[in-house]
N, C-alpha and C positions, 0 to 999 in steps of 0.2 A: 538740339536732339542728342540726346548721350547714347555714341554705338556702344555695343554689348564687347563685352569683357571677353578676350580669346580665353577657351578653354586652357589648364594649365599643361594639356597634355601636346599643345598646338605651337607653345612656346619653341622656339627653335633652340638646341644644346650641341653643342659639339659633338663631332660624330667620331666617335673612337675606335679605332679598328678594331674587330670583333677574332681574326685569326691572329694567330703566332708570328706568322709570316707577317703582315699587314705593322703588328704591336714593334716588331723587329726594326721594320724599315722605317720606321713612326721614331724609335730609340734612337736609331742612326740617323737620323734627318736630324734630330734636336742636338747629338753630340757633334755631326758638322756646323753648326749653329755653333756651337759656343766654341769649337776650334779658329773659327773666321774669326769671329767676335775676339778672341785672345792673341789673332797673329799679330795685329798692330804692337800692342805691349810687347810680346816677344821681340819682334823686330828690335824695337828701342830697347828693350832689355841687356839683346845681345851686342845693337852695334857700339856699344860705350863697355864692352867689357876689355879689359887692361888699359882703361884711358881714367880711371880715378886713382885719384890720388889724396893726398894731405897736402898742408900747408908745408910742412918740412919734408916730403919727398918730389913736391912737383917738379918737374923739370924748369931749368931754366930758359925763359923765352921772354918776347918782348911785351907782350900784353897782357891784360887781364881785364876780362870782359864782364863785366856785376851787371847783374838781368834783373831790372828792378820789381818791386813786390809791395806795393801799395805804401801809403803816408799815411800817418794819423790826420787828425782833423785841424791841427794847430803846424800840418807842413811837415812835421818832423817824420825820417823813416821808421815803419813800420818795425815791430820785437826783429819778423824775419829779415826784412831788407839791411838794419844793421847788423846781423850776425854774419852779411855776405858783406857787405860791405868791412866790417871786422877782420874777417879772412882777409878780405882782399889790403890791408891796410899790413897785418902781417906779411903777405907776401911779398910786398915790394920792401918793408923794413928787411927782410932775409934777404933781399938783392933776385929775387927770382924771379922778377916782373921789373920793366921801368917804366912802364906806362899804364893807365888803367882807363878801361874804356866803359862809362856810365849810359846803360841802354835802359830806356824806360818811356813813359809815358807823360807826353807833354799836351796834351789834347785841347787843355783850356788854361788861359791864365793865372788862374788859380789852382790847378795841377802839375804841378812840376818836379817828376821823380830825379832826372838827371842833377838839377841844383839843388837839391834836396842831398842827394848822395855824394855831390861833391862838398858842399859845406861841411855833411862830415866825416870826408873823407880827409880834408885840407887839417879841420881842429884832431886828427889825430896822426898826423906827422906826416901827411902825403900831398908834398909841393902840389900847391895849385896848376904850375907849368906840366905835370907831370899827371893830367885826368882831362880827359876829352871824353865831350857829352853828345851822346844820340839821343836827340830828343824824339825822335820816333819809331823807338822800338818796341811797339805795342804789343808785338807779344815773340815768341822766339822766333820763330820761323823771320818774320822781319828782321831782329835783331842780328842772326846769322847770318843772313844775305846781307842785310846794310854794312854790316863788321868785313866782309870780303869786296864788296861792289864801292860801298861808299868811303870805307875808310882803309880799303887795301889793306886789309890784317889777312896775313897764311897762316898765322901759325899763335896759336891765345891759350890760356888757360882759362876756363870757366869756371865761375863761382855762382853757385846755387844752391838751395838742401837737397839733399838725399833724394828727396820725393819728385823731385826737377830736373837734377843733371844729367841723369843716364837720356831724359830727352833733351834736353839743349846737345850733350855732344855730340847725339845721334844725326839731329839736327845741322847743327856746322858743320859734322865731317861729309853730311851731304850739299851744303852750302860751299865746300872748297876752303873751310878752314880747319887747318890738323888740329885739332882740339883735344884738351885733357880737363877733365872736371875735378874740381874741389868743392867737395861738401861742408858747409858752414852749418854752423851750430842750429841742433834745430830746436824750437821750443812746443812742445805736446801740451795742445791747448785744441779745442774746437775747431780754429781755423785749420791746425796741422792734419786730422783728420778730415776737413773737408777738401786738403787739396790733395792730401793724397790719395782718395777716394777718386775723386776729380781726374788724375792723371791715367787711369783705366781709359777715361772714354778722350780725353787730351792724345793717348798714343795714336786715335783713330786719323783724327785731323793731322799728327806730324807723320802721319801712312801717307795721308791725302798728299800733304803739302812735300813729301820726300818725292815720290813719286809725280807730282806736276807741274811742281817747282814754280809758283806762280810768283808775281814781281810782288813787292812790299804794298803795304798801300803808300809812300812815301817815299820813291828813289830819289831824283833829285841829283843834283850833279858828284861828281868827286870832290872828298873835301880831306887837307891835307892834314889835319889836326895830330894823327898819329903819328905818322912819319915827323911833322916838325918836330912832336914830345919825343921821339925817337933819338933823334939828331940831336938835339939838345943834353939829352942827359947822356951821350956819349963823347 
């Protein structure tokens, strides 16, 4: 049996306020909406400002933290992950780093950002003793808390693009590492625009995660890989 067709006048339509007063408070309710919606960005905007730098101004310290950024399909890093990883290979050639710390994602055997970054990190002049690998740092929030909890780093320079680093350092400097970011080359292709698109609504979750400070999915004990690389090339 086919019911009859509501009349189109029966349709339900949003009910829009009809007074001044009414359209007013309608106007304000939606610009507090989009003030909320934008504090997270702000936050991260603000807390990594005077913490960037270049290659040839960072400060000299002992780490340098590459946040990995996908492989191609044959293993090798990704346009962006070698332009951070690039950075990061100048930096230690200028003496401004002596160790470098490879966080990325290791989740299946066949995904392995950390060896992937070290390999070439090693073929462009960056002793193998001198690059310790997190292989579970899925995404920042982990990699900044594992950088302080599991590998005792205070004090790193971040290497990200542009569209990443004001949140990684916003991140670590709430994880308890003094952090300074350096922007690697960025390359303006599709993917560039989808992540920096992307980091509008990414500021939300590192709101969440500044503010809850939830464990990694992946603590695990202390491991001394940094300190040894430390030791060593001193």
């Amino acid at each position: 049996m086919r019911l009859p067709r509501p009349h189109p006048s029966a349709i339900l339509r949003p009910c829009l306020p009809r007074t001044r007063a009414g359209q007013r408070r309608a106007v304000q309710a939606v610009m507090l909406l989009c003030v909320l919606a934008l504090l997270p960005a702000t936050w991260v905007f603000t807390a990594a400002d005077g913490r960037l730098r270049t290659t040839a101004d960072a400060p000299r310290t002992g780490v340098a933290v590459v946040f990995g950024a996908g492989l191609f399909g044959n293993g090798e890093p990704s346009i962006f992950l070698a332009n951070r990883l690039d950075a990061a290979a100048e930096l230690y050639r200028e003496g401004r780093v002596e160790v470098v710390l490879v966080t990325g994602d290791n989740s299946t055997v066949h995904y392995d950002e950390p060896h992937a970054m070290r390999h070439y990190l090693t073929h462009r002049g960056v002793p193998d003793a001198s690059i310790v690998s997190d292989h579970a740092g899925f995404d920042t929030w982990d990699s900044c808390v594992r950088a302080k909890k599991i590998f005792g780093v205070d004090r790193a320079i971040l290497v990200s693009q542009g569209f990443h680093i004001r949140r990684a350092v916003a991140l670590c400097q709430e994880a308890g590492v003094d952090s300074y970011g350096v922007s690697a080359a960025d390359h303006h292709d599709a993917v560039w625009y989808y992540s920096a698109t992307r980091e509008v609504f990414a500021a939300n979750k590192a709101a969440l995660d500044a503010a809850f400070e939830p464990d990694p999915q992946f603590l695990g004990p202390k491991e001394p890989g940094v300190a040894r690389a430390l030791a060593g090339a001193r």
